[in-house]
Every structure is written in structure tokens, then in C-alpha cells.
BAMIVEX-36599 format. One record per residue (C-alpha): x, y negated, z; residue in one letter. Coordinates in Angstrom, 3 decimals, m for minus. Layout:
# residues N
<node><px>X</px><py>Y</py><pz>Z</pz><res>A</res></node>
...
END
This chain:
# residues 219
<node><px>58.352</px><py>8.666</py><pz>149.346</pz><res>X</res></node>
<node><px>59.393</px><py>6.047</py><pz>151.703</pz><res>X</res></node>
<node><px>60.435</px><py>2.309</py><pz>150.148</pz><res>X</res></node>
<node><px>63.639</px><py>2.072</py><pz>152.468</pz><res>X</res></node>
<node><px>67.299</px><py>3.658</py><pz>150.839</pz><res>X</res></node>
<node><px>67.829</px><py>6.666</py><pz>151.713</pz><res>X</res></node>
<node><px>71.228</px><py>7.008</py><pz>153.447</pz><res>X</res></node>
<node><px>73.857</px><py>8.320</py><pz>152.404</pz><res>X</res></node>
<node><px>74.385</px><py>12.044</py><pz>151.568</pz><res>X</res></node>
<node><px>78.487</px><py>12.409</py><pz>152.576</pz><res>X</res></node>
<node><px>78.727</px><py>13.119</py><pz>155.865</pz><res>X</res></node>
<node><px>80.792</px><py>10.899</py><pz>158.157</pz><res>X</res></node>
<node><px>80.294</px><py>7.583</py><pz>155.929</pz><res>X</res></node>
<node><px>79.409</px><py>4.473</py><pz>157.667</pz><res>X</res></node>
<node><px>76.067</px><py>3.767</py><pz>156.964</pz><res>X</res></node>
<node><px>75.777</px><py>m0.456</py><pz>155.948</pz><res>X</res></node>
<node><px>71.893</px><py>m1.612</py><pz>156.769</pz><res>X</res></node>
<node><px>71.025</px><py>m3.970</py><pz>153.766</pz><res>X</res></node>
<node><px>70.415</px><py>m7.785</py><pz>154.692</pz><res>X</res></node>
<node><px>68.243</px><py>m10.311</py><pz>152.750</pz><res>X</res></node>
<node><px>69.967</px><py>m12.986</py><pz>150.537</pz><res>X</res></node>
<node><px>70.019</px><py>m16.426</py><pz>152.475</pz><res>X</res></node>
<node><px>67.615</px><py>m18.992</py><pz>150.852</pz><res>X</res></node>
<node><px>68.946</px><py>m21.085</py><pz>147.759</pz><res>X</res></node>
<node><px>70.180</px><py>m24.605</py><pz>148.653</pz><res>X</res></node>
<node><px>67.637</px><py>m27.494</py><pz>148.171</pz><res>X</res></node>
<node><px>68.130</px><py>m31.160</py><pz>147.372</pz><res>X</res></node>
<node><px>67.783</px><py>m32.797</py><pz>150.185</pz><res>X</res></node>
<node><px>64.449</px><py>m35.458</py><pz>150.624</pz><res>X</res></node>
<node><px>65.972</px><py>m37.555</py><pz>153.236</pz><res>X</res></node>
<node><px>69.101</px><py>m39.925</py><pz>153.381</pz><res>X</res></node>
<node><px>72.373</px><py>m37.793</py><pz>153.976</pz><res>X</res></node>
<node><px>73.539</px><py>m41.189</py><pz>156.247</pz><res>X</res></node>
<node><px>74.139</px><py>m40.460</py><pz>159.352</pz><res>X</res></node>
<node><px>71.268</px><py>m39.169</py><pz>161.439</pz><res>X</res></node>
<node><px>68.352</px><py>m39.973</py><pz>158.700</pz><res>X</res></node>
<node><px>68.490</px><py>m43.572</py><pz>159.460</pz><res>X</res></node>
<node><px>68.611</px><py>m45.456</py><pz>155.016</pz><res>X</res></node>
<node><px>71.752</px><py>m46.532</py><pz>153.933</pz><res>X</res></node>
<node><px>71.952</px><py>m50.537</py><pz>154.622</pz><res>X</res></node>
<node><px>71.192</px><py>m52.507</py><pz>151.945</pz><res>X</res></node>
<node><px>73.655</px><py>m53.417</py><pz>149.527</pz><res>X</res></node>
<node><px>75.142</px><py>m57.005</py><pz>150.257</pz><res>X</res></node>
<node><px>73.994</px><py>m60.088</py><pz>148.116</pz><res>X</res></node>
<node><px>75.890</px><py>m61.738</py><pz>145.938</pz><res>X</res></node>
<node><px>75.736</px><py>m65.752</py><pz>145.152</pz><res>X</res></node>
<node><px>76.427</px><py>m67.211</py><pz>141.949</pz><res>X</res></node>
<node><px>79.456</px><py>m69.112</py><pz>141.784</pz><res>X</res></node>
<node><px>80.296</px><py>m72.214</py><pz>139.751</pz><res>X</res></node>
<node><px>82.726</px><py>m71.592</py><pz>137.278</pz><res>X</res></node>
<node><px>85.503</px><py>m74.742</py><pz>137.502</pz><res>X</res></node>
<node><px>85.214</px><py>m77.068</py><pz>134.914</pz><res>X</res></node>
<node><px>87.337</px><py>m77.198</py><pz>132.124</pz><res>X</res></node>
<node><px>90.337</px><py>m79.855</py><pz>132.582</pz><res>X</res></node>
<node><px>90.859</px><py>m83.147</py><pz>130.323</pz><res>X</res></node>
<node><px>93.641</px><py>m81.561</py><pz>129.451</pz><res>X</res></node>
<node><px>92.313</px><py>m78.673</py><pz>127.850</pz><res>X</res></node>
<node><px>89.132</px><py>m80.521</py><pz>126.372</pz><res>X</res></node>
<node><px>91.438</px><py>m83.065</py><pz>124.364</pz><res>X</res></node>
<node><px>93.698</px><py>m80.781</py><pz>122.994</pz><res>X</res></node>
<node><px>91.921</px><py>m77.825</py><pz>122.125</pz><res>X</res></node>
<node><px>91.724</px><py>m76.708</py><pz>118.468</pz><res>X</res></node>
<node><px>88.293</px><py>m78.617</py><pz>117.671</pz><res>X</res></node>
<node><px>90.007</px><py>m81.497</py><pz>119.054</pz><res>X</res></node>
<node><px>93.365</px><py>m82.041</py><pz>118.564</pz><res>X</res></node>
<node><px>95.878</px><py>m85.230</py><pz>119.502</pz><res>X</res></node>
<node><px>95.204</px><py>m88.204</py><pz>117.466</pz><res>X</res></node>
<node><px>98.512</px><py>m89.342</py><pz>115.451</pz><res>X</res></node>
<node><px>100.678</px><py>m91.705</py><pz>117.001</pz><res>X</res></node>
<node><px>99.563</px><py>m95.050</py><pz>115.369</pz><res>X</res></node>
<node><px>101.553</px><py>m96.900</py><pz>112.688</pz><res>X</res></node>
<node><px>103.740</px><py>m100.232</py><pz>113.337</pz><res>X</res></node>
<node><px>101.971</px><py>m102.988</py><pz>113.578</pz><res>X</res></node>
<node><px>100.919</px><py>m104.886</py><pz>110.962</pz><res>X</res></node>
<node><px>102.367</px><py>m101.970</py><pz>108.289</pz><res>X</res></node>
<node><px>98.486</px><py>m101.532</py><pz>106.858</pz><res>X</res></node>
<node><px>98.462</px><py>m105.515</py><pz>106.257</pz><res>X</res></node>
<node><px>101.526</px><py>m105.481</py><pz>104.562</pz><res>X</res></node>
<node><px>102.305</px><py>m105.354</py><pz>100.342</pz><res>X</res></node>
<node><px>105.317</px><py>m105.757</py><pz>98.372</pz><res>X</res></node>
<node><px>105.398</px><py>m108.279</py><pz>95.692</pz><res>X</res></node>
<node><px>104.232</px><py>m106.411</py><pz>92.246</pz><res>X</res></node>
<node><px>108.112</px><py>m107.282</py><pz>91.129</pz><res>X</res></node>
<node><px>109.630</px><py>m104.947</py><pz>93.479</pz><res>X</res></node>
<node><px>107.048</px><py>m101.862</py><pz>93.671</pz><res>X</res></node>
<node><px>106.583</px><py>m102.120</py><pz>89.877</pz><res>X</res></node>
<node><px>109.925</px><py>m101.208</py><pz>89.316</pz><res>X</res></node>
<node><px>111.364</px><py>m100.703</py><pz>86.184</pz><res>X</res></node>
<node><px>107.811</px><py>m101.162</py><pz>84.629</pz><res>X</res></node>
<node><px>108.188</px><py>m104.986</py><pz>85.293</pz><res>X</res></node>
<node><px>112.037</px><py>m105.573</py><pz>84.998</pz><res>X</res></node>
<node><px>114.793</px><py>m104.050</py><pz>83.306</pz><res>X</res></node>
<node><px>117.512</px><py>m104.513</py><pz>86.527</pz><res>X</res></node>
<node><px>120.939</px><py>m102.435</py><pz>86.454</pz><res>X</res></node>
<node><px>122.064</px><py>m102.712</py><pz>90.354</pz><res>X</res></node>
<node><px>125.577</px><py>m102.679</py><pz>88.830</pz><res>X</res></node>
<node><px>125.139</px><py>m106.464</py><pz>87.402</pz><res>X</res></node>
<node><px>124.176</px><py>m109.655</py><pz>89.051</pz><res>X</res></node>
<node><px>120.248</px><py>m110.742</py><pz>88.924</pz><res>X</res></node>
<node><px>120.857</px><py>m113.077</py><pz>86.323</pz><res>X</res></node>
<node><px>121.160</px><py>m109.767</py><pz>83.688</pz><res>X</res></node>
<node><px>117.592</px><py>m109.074</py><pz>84.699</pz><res>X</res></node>
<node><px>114.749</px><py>m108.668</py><pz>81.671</pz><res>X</res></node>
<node><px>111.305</px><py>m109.635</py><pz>82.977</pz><res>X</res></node>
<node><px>108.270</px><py>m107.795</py><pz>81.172</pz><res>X</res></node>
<node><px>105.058</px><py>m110.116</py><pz>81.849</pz><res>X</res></node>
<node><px>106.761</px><py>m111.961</py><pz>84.746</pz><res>X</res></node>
<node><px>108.504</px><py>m115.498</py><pz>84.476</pz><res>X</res></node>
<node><px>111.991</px><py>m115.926</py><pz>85.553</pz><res>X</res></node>
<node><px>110.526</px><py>m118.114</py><pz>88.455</pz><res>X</res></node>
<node><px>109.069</px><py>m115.035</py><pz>90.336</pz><res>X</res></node>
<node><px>112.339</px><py>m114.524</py><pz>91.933</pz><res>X</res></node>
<node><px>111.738</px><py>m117.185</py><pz>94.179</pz><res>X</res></node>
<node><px>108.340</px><py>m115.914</py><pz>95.403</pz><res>X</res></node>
<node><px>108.015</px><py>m114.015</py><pz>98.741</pz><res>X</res></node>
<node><px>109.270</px><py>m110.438</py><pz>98.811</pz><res>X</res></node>
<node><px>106.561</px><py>m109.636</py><pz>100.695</pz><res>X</res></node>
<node><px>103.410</px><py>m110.466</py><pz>102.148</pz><res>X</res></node>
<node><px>102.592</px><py>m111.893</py><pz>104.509</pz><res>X</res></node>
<node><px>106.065</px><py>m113.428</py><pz>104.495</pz><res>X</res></node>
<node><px>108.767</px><py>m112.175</py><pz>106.458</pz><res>X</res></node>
<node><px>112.506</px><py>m113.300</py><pz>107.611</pz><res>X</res></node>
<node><px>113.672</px><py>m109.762</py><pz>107.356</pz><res>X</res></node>
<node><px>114.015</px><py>m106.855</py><pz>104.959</pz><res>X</res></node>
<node><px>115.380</px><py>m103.708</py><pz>105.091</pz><res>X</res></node>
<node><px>116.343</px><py>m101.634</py><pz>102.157</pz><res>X</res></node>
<node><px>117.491</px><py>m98.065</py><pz>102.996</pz><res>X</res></node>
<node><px>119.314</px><py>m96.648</py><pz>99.950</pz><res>X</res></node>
<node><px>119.438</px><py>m92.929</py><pz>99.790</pz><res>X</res></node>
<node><px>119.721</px><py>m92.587</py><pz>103.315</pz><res>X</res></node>
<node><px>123.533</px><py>m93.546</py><pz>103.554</pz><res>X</res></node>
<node><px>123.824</px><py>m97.290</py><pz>102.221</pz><res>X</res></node>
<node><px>121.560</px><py>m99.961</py><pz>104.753</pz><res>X</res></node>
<node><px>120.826</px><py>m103.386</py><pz>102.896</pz><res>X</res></node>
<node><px>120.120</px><py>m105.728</py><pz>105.294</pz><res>X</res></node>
<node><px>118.319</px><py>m108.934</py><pz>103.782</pz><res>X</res></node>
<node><px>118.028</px><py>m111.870</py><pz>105.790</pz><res>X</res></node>
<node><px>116.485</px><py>m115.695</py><pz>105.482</pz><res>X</res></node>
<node><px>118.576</px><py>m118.676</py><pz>106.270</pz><res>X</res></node>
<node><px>116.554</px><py>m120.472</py><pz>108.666</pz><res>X</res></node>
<node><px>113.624</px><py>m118.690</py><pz>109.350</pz><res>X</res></node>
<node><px>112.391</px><py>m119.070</py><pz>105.425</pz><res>X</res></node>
<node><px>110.672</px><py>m116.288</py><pz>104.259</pz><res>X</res></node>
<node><px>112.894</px><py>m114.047</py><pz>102.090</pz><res>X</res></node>
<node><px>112.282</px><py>m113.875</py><pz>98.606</pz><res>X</res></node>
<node><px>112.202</px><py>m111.280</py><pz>95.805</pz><res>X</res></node>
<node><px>115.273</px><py>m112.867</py><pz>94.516</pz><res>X</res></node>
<node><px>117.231</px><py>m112.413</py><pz>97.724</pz><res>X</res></node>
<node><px>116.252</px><py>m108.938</py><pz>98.321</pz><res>X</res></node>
<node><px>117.694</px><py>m108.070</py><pz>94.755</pz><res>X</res></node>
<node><px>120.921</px><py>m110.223</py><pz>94.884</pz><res>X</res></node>
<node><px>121.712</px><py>m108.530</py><pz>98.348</pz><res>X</res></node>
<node><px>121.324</px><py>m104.977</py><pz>96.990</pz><res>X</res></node>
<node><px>123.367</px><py>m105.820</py><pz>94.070</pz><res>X</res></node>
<node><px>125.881</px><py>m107.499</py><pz>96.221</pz><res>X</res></node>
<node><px>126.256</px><py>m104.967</py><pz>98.872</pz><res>X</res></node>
<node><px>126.242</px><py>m102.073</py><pz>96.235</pz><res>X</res></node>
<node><px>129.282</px><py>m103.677</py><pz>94.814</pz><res>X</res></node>
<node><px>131.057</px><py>m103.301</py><pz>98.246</pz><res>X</res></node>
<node><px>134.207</px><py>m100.697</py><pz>99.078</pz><res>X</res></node>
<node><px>132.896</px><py>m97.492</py><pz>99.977</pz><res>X</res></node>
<node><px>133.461</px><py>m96.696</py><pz>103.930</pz><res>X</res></node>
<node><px>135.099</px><py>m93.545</py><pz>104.501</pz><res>X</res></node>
<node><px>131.863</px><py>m92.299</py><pz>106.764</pz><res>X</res></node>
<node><px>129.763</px><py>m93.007</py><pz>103.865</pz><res>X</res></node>
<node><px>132.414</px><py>m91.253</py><pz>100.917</pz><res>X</res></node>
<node><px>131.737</px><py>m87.978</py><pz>102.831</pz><res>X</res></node>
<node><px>128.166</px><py>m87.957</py><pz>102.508</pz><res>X</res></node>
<node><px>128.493</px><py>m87.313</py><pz>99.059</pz><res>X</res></node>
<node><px>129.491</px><py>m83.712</py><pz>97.985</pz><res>X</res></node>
<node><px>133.447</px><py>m83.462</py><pz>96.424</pz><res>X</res></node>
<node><px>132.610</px><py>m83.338</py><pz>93.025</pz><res>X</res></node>
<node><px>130.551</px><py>m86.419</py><pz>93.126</pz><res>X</res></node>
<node><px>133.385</px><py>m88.249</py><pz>95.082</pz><res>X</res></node>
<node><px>135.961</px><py>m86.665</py><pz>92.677</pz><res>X</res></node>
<node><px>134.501</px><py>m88.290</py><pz>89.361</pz><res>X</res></node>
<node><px>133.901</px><py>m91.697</py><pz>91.687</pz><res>X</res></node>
<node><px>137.229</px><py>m91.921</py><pz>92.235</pz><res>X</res></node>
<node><px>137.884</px><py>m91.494</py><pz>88.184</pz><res>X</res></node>
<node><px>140.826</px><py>m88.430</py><pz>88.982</pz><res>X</res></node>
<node><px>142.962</px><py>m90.802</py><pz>90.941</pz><res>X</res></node>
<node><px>142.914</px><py>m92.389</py><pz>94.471</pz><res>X</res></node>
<node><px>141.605</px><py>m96.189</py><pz>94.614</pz><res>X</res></node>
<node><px>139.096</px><py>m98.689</py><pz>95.873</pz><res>X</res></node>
<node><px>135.500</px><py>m97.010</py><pz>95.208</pz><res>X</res></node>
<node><px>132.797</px><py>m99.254</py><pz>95.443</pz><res>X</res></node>
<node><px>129.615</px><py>m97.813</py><pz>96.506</pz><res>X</res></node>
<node><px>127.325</px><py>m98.410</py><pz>93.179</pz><res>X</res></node>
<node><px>129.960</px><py>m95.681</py><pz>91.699</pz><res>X</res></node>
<node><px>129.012</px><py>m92.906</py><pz>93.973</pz><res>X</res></node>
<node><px>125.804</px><py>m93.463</py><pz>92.215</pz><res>X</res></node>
<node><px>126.283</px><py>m91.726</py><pz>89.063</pz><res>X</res></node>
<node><px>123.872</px><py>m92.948</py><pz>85.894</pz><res>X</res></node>
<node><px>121.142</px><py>m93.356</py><pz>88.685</pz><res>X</res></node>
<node><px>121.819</px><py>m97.512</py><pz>88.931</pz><res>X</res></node>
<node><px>118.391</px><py>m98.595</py><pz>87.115</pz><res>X</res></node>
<node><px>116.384</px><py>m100.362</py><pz>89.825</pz><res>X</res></node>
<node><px>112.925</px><py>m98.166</py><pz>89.939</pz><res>X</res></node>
<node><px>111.045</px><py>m99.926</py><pz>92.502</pz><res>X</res></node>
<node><px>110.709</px><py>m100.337</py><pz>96.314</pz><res>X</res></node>
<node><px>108.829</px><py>m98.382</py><pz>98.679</pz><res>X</res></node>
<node><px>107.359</px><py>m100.190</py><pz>101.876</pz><res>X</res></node>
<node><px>107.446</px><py>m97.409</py><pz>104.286</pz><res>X</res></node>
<node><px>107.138</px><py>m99.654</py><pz>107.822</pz><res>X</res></node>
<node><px>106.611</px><py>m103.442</py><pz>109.269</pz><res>X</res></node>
<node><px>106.559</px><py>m105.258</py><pz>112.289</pz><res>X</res></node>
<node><px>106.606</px><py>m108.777</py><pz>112.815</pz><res>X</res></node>
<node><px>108.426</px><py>m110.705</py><pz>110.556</pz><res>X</res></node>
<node><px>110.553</px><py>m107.188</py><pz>109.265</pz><res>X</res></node>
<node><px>109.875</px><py>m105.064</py><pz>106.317</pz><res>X</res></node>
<node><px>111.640</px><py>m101.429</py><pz>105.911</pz><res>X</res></node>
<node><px>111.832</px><py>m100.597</py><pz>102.344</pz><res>X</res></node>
<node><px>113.546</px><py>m97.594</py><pz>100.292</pz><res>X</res></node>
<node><px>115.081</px><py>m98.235</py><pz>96.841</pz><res>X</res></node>
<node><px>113.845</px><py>m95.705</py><pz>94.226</pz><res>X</res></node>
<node><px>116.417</px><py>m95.335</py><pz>91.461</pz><res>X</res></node>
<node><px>116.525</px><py>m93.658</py><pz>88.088</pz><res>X</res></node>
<node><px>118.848</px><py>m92.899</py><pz>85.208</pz><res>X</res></node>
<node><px>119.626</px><py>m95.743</py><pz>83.251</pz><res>X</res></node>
END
């Protein structure tokens, strides 16, 4: 019997002659650039220098921040006489009455007339619960004593409140001040029991000025 297909037995039919399969696709072995010429070669690249980092960034960065802003000069050098930063430690002194009431515990009565601070300056300035200033000066250019600093806050603490000053202080407060009844309020009054002299604080200097607060406590 012969190997070819027979054709077809229905008469009339077109008869299709059988073709072989085209060949399977193969991977081709040369470059599919144009022509078989290789691709060109892929263009070099140079290092480049990254820009260095600006002074800018260097000094303020979190491992090194800003230095603080330095201190006034000559506020490291400074130091209040022990009479004034001991407080009520080294003298009994109600602000309300005149220096002359003051008990001394282990200092002599002299002491008032030694330098409030040192080294010696011709200026102080006592800031009193952030609303009264106490300005303490020398006559002359002498250096100003422990005794004047506490005579002045005695002396301007006895002073008529100012009416910029009486509203700094909540209603109630002004209300007792005032004792119920309108009249001349002097500023130790807005003060409540707090008029027992606990000490000054040297928070600044400069040449030939000291800036103190008064610390007071319930007498």
C-alpha cells in the first residue's frame, strides 16, 4: 500500500495536496542591529565630584549645633555680698520697715556699709516680681553698698502704687490692698504676707551695673 493519502472517496470534492510545516523559529546568533554590524558600545560614564557640604550646614547640623550667645561681661566675675544672697538666713529684714529694724545673725551692724557687690559697682538693679524696678545708685561714683541697696528697696516699696503697676495684680489682690475702700496704696501692700527679705539673685553685670531679683517669703 502506497505511503501517500489516498484521496478522497466523494466525488466532486476538491482535493487539498498536504504541505510540510515551516521550520520552528531559532534564536538568532548574530546582532539583530541593523545589517549584522554589533551594537556600539555603551557610552562611558565619569565620576563626578559630589559638592562639598556648605559652612552653613557643617556648623549647624545636629552633631554640631550653635554655641549659646555668651553672657555679659564680667557676669562670671561677679558675687553678691553673703548679706544679700544669704537672705533671711543672715538677717531678719521686713521690707515694710526702715533698715535700722534689721536683726543680723553672725554679721555686725557695720556690714551695711560694705560693697553690695564685688568687684564694686556704681549701679544696682533690683527687679521685684517683674513689675516694681529699684534702681540703686552711688553718689559720686562710690561704690554702692549693701546698706544702700536695702534702704532703696525699702524706700521705694513704700511708694504710691502707679495705676500701670495696680493692674498687674489680679482684682482680688488689689481689692484687699486697697482694705474695701478707695485710697493711696503703697506698693509693699500689694505684697501680701510675702514682705520678709529672702535674698538677692545676681542674674547679669556689666561694667560698673549689677541686675539683681529680690526673692521674698512669708513673714
Amino acid at each position: 500500500m502506497s505511503s501517500r493519502t489516498s484521496p478522497p472517496s466523494y466525488p466532486n470534492a476538491p482535493y487539498i495536496h498536504p504541505r510540510d510545516l515551516p521550520p520552528s523559529p531559532q534564536t538568532p546568533t548574530s546582532s539583530l542591529h541593523g545589517h549584522g554590524f554589533p551594537p556600539p558600545a555603551a557610552p562611558r560614564m565619569h565620576p563626578v565630584d559630589l559638592p562639598s557640604a556648605s559652612n552653613n550646614i557643617s556648623s549647624y547640623g545636629l552633631m554640631t549645633p550653635p554655641s549659646s550667645p555668651s553672657k555679659s561681661a564680667g557676669a562670671g566675675a561677679s558675687a553678691l555680698h553673703p548679706l544679700l544672697a544669704a537672705g533671711a538666713s543672715a538677717m531678719h529684714f521686713l521690707i515694710t520697715q526702715p533698715p535700722e529694724t534689721i536683726q543680723f545673725r553672725g554679721f555686725p551692724p557695720s556690714a551695711l556699709g560694705e560693697p553690695a557687690v564685688r568687684p564694686g559697682v556704681t549701679r544696682v538693679s533690683v527687679n521685684v516680681l517683674g513689675i516694681f524696678l529699684v534702681e540703686v545708685r552711688s553718689a559720686r561714683g562710690v561704690t554702692v553698698t549693701v546698706g544702700d541697696v536695702l534702704r532703696q528697696v525699702y524706700e521705694e516699696l513704700s511708694h504710691q502704687v502707679q495705676g500701670h503697676e495696680l493692674r498687674c495684680f489680679p482684682r482680688d489682690v488689689q481689692q484687699y490692698a486697697m482694705g474695701g475702700a478707695p485710697g493711696v496704696v503703697r506698693r509693699s501692700q500689694l505684697l501680701g504676707p510675702r514682705v520678709l527679705f529672702a535674698g538677692m539673685k545676681l542674674v547679669g553685670a556689666e561694667p560698673n551695673t549689677a541686675h539683681c531679683e529680690l526673692e521674698l517669703s512669708v513673714a
